[in-house]
C-alpha positions as a Python dict, from the first residue, in 0.01 Angstrom:
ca = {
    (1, 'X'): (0, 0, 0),
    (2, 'X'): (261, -222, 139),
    (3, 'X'): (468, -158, -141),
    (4, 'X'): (440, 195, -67),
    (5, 'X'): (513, 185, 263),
    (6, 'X'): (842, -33, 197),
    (7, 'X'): (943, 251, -64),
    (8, 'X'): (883, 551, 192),
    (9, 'X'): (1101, 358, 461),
    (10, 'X'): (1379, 250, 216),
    (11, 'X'): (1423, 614, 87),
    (12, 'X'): (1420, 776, 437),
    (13, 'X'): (1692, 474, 495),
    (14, 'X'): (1894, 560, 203),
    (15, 'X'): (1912, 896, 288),
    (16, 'X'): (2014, 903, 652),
    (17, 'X'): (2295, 691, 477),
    (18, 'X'): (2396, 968, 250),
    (19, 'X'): (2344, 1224, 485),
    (20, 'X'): (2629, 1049, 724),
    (21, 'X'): (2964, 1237, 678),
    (22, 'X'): (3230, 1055, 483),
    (23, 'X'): (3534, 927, 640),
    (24, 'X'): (3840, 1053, 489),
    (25, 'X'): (4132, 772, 662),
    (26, 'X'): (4236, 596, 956),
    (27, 'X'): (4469, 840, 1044),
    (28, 'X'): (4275, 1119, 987),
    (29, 'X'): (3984, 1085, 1199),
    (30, 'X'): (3693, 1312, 1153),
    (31, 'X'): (3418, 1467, 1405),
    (32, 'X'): (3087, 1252, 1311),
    (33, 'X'): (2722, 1209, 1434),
    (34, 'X'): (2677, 896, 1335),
    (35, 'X'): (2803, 639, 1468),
    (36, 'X'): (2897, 913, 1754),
    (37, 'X'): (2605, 986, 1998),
    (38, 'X'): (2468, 1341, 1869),
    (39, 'X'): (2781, 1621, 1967),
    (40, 'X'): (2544, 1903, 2182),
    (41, 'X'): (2416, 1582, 2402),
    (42, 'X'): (2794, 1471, 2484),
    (43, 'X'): (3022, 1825, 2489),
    (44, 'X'): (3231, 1890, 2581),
    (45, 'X'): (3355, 1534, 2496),
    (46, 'X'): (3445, 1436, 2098),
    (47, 'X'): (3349, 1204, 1927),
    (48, 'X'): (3543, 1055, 1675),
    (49, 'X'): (3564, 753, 1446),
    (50, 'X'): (3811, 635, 1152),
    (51, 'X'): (3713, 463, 811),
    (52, 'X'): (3675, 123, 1022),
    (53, 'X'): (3452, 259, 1228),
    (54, 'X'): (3708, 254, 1529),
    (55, 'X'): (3548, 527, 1779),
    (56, 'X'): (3758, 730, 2041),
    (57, 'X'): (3622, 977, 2300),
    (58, 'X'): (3806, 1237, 2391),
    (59, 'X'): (3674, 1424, 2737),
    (60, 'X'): (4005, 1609, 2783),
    (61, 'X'): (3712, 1946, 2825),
    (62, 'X'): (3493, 1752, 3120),
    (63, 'X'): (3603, 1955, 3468),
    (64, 'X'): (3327, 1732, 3695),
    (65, 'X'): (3267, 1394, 3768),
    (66, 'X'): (2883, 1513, 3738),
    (67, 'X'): (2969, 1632, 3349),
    (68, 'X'): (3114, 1286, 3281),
    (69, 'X'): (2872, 1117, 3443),
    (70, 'X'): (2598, 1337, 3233),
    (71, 'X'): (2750, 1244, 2904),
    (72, 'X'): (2735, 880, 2938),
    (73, 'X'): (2360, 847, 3031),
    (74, 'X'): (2252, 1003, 2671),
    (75, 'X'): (2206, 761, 2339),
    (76, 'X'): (2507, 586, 2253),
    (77, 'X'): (2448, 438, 1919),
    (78, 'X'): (2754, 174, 1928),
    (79, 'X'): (2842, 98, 2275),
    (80, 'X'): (3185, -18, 2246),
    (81, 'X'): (3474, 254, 2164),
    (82, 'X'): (3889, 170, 2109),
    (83, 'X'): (3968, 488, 2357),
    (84, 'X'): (3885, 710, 2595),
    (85, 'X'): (4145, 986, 2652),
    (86, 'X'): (4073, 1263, 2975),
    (87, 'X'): (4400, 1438, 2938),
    (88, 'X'): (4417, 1714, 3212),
    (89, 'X'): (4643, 2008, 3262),
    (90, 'X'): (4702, 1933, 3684),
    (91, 'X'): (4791, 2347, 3694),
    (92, 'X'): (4434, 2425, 3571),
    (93, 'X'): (4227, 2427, 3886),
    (94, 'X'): (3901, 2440, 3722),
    (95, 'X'): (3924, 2073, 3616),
    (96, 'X'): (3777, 1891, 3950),
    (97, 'X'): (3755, 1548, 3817),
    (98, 'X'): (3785, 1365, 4134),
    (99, 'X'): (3581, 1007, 4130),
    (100, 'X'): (3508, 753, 3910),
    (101, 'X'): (3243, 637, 4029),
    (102, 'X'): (3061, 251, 3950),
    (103, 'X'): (2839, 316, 3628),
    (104, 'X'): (3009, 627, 3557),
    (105, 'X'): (3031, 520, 3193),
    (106, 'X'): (2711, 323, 3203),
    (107, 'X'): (2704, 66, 2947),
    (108, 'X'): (3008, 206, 2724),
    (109, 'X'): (3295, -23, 2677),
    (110, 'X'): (3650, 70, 2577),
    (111, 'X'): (3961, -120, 2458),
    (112, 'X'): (4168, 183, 2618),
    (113, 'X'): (4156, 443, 2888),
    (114, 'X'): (4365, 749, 2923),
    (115, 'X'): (4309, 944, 3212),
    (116, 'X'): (4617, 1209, 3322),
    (117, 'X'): (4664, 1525, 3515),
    (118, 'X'): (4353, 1490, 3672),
    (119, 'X'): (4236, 1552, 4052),
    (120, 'X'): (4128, 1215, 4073),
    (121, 'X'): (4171, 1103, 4405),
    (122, 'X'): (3903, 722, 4385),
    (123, 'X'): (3858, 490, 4133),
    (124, 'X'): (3535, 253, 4269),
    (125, 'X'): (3580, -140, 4209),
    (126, 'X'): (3354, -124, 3914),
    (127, 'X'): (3456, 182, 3781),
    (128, 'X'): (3555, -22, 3439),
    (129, 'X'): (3310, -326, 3475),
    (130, 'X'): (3163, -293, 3110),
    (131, 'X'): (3517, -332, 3021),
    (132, 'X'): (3624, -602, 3192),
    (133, 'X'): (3642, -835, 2854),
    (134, 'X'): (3791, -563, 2610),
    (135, 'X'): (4049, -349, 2852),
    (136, 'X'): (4390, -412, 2691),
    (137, 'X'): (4572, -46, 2785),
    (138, 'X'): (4468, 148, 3099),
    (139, 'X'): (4663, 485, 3195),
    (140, 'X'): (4602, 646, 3501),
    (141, 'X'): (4941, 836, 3566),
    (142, 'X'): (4973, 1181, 3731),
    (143, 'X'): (4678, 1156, 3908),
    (144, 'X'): (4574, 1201, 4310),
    (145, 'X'): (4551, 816, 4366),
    (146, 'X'): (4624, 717, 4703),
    (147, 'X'): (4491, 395, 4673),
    (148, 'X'): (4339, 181, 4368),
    (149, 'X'): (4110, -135, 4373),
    (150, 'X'): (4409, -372, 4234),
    (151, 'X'): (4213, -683, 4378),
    (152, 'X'): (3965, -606, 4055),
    (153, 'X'): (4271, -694, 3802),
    (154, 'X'): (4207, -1068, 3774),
    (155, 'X'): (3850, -966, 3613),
    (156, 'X'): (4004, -771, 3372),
    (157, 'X'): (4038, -1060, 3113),
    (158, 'X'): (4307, -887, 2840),
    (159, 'X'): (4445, -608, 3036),
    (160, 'X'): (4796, -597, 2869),
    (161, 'X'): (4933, -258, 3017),
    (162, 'X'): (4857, -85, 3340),
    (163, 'X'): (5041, 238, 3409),
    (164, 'X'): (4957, 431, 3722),
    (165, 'X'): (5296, 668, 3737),
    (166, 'X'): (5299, 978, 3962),
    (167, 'X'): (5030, 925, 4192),
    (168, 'X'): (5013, 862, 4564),
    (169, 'X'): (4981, 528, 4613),
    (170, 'X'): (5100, 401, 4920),
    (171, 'X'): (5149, 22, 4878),
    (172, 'X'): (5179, -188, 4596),
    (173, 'X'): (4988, -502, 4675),
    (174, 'X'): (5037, -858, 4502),
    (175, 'X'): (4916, -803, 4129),
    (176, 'X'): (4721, -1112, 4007),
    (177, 'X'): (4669, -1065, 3645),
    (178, 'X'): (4695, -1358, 3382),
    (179, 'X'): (4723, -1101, 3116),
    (180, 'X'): (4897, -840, 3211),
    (181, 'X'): (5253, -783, 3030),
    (182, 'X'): (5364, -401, 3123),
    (183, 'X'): (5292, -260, 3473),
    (184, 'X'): (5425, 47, 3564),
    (185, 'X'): (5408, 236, 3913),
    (186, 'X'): (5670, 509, 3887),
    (187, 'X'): (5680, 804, 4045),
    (188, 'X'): (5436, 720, 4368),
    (189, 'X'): (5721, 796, 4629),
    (190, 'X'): (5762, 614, 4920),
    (191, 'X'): (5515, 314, 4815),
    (192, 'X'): (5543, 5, 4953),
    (193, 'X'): (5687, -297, 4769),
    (194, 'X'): (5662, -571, 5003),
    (195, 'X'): (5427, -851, 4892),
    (196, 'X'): (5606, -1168, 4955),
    (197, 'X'): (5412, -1271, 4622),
    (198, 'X'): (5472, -959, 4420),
    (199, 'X'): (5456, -1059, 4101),
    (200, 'X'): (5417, -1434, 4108),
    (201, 'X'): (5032, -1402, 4018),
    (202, 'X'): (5148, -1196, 3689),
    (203, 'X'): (5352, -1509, 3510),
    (204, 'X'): (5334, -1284, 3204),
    (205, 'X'): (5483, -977, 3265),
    (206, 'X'): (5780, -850, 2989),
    (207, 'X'): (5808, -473, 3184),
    (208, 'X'): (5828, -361, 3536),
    (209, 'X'): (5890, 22, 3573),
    (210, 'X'): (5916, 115, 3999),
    (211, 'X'): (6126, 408, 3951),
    (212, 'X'): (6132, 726, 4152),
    (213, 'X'): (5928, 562, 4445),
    (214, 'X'): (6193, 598, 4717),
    (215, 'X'): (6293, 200, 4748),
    (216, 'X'): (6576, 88, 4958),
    (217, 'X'): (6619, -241, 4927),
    (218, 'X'): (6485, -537, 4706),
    (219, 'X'): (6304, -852, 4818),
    (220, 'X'): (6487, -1174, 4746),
    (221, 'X'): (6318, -1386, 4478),
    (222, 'X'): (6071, -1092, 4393),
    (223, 'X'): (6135, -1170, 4009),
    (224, 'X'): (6223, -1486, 4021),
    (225, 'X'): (5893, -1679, 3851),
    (226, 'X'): (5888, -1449, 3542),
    (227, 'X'): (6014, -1642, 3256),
    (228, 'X'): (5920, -1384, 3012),
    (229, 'X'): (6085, -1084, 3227),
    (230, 'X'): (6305, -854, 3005),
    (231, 'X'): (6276, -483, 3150),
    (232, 'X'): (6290, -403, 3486),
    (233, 'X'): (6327, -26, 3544),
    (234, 'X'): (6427, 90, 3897),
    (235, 'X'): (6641, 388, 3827),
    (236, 'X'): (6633, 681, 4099),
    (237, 'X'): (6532, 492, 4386),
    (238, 'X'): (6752, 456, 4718),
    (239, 'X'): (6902, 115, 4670),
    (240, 'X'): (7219, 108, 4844),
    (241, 'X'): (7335, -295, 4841),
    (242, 'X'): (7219, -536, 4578),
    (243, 'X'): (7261, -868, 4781),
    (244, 'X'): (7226, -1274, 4658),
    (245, 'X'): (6962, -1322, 4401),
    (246, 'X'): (6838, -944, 4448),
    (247, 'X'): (6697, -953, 4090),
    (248, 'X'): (6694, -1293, 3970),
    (249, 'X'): (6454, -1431, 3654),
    (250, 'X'): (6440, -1831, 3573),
    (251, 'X'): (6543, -1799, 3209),
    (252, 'X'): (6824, -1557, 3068),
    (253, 'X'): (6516, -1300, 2933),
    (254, 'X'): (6640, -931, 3069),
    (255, 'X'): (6757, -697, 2824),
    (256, 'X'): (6765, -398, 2984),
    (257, 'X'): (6806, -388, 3403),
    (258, 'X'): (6807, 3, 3473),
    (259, 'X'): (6943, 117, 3796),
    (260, 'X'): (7075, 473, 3743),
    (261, 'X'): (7060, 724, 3993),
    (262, 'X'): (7083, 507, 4306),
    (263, 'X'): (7324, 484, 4539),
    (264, 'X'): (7519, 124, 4512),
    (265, 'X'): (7827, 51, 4647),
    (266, 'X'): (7838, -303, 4662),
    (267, 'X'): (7673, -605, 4449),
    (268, 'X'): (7748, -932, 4603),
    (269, 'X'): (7814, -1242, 4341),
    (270, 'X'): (7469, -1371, 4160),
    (271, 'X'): (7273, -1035, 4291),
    (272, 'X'): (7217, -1029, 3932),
    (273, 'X'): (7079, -1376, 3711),
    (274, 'X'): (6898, -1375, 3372),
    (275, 'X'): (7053, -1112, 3140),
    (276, 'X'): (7032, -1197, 2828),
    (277, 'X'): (7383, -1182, 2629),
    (278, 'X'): (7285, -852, 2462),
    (279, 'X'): (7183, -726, 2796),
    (280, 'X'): (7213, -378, 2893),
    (281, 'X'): (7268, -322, 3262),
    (282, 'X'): (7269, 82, 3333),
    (283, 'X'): (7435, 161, 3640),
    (284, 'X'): (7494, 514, 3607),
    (285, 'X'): (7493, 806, 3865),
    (286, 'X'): (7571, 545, 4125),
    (287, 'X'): (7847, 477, 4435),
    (288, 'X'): (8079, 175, 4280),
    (289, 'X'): (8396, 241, 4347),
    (290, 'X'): (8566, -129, 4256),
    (291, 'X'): (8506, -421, 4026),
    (292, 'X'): (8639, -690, 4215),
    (293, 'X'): (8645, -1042, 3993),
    (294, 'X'): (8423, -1213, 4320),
    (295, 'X'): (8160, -973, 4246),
    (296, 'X'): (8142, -863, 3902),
    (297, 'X'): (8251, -1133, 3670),
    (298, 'X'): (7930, -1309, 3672),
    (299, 'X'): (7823, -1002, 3535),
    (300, 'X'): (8035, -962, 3231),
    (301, 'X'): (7985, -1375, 3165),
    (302, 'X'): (7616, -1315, 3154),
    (303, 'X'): (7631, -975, 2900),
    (304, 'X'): (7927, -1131, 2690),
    (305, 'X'): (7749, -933, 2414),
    (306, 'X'): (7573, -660, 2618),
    (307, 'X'): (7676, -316, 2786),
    (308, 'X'): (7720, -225, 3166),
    (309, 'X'): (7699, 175, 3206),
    (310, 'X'): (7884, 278, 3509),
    (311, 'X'): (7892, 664, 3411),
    (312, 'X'): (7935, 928, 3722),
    (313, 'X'): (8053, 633, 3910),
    (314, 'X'): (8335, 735, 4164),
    (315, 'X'): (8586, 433, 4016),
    (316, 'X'): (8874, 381, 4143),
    (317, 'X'): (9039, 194, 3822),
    (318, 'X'): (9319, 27, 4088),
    (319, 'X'): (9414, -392, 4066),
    (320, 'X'): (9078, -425, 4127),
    (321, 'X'): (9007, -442, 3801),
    (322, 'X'): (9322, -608, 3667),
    (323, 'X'): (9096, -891, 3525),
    (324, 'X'): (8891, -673, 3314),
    (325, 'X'): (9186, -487, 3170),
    (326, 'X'): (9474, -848, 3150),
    (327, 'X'): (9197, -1066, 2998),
    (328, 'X'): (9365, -1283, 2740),
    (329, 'X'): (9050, -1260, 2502),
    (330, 'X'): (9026, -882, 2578),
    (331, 'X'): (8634, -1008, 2611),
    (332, 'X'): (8546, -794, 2931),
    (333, 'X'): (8628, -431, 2867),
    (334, 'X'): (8450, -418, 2535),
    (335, 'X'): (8139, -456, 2777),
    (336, 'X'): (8211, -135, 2961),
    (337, 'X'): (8048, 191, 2757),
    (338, 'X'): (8254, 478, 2607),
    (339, 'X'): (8117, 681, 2876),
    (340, 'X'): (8204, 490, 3174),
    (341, 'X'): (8512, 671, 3391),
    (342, 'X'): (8747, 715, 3635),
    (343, 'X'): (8719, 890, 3953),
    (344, 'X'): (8991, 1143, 3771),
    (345, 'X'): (8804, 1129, 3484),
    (346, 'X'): (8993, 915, 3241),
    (347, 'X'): (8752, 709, 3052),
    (348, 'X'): (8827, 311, 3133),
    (349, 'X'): (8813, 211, 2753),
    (350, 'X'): (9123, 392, 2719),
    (351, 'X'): (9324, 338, 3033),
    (352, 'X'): (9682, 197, 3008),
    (353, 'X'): (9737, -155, 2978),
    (354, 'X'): (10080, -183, 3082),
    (355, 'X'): (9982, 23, 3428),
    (356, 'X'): (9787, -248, 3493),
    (357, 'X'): (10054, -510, 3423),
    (358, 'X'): (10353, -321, 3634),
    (359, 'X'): (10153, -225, 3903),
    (360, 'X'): (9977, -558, 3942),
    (361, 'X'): (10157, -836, 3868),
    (362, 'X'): (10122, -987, 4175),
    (363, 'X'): (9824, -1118, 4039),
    (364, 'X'): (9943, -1219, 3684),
    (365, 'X'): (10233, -1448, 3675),
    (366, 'X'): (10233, -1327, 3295),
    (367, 'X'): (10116, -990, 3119),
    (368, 'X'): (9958, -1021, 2818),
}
């Protein structure tokens, strides 16, 4: 009888095994049952899962936080999923996702969450709590944030990238993550960047996007305890002066410093420390009108292998920049790109040497 018995249940075994849909490859994903919760108790959300059993949910169809909320109390079979993706069009006014509340997912975890174009407008402390010891990416760009619950980033134990472009955020508080490596706040004009502390509680941070959020000036020091800094992004912003130690890093880690689109006249000496020598600094699109030596040679010292960009800059191309163009090692204007010009239009790379050496040579005892 027992024998029997063990029979019956092995065959009913061996056939929900068969039964389960075969995977075709990692890249190409197909719509399952199992491991996937049963597909009429989750729509509009998909399901789907890769050869490796990697699954992804895809609720880009939910339009409530009542359908989401719905979805996650049915039978998960596997509890922990690489991605969720809620991809919104923020035209389409049916889609009223609005909260996330505490428990919305109930006990499903995910190494990634993509939510965009949404009406989201509150994300609750524990919105993510199940997640707190798998969260590496989290994307909540182009959404109606006004405010977010960054005290709850320290419990987020290998959050790597947290992108939260085109809200409304107001202010951008100290960000304490031990993780974290690529934060991004774009696009939430007018926020607030004031923390004396910005990013000192984020010692690992590579990236920094703040671009498009309406700054004006830069706090002194506000980079200057990230050793492993090498982007910081703060193209189309305001910033009219970049004064002493305005964006400064402890080791020579920046490769790229973008500040196109702003509206700088004047950098005073050491506004900039840490470029790498391959550095690109991109400076296009801005009001520089001289490169005096007491101001910009630091510069070209620090990027001896790099690129400064000062496109659609209204240069001058006077004596000011005698040292650039009379440098005996002709090391400096190799820096400047092929698309860098004059007020008049005439790109610098190609501008007359021996202008430079009649017109200024008060300042060269002899031309080169």
């Amino acid at each position: 009888m027992k024998t029997t018995v063990f029979l019956v249940g092995f065959v009913s075994f061996l056939t929900l095994v068969l039964a389960a849909p075969q995977f075709t490859s990692a890249d190409d994903p197909v719509p399952l049952k199992w491991p996937c919760p049963l597909e009429y108790n989750i729509d509009p959300c998909v399901c789907m899962a890769d050869e490796f059993f990697n699954l992804t949910m895809n609720c880009s169809l939910v339009q409530s936080t009542a359908d989401l909320e719905r979805i996650f109390q049915e039978l998960f079979p596997f509890i922990h999923f690489l991605e969720l993706i809620i991809d919104h069009d923020p035209t389409d006014i049916t889609n009223q996702l609005e909260e996330i509340r505490a428990h919305t997912f109930n006990e499903v975890t995910f190494e990634r969450i993509i939510i965009r174009g949404t009406q989201l407008s509150l994300v609750a402390d524990e919105a993510f709590a199940n997640s707190h010891e798998y969260l590496r990416y989290l994307d909540l760009s182009n959404n109606q944030l006004s405010a977010y619950p960054f005290e709850s980033l320290p419990e987020y134990e290998v959050l790597q990238t947290f992108i939260i472009d085109d809200n409304h955020i107001l202010e951008l508080p100290s960000l304490d993550s031990a993780s974290l490596e690529v934060f991004s706040g774009s696009g939430n004009n007018n926020m607030q960047v004031i923390a004396l502390d910005q990013f000192s509680l984020a010692p690992n941070l590579r990236e920094i996007h703040l671009s498009r959020i309406g700054m004006t000036s830069l706090n002194t020091g506000m980079f200057q305890t990230l050793s492993k800094l090498e982007v910081i992004d703060l193209s189309d912003n305001h910033l009219n002066d970049l004064e002493l130690f305005a964006i400064m890093v402890p080791e020579q880690t920046l490769a790229t410093v973008n500040l196109n689109y702003n509206y700088i006249n004047y950098i005073r000496h050491e506004a900039i420390v840490g470029l790498n020598p391959s550095a690109h600094l991109l400076m296009s699109h801005n009001n520089v009108t001289e490169l005096k030596q007491d101001q910009w040679e630091h510069i070209f010292h620090q990027i001896s292998e790099g690129k400064l960009n000062l496109a659609e800059n209204p240069l001058t191309c006077g004596c000011d920049m005698d040292w650039i163009m009379l440098d005996d090692d002709n090391s400096f204007l190799p820096i400047i790109t092929d698309t860098t010009t004059c007020y008049g239009g005439q790109l610098v790379i190609f501008l007359e040497i021996d202008n430079f050496c009649s017109q200024c040579q008060g300042n060269w005892v002899v031309c080169p």
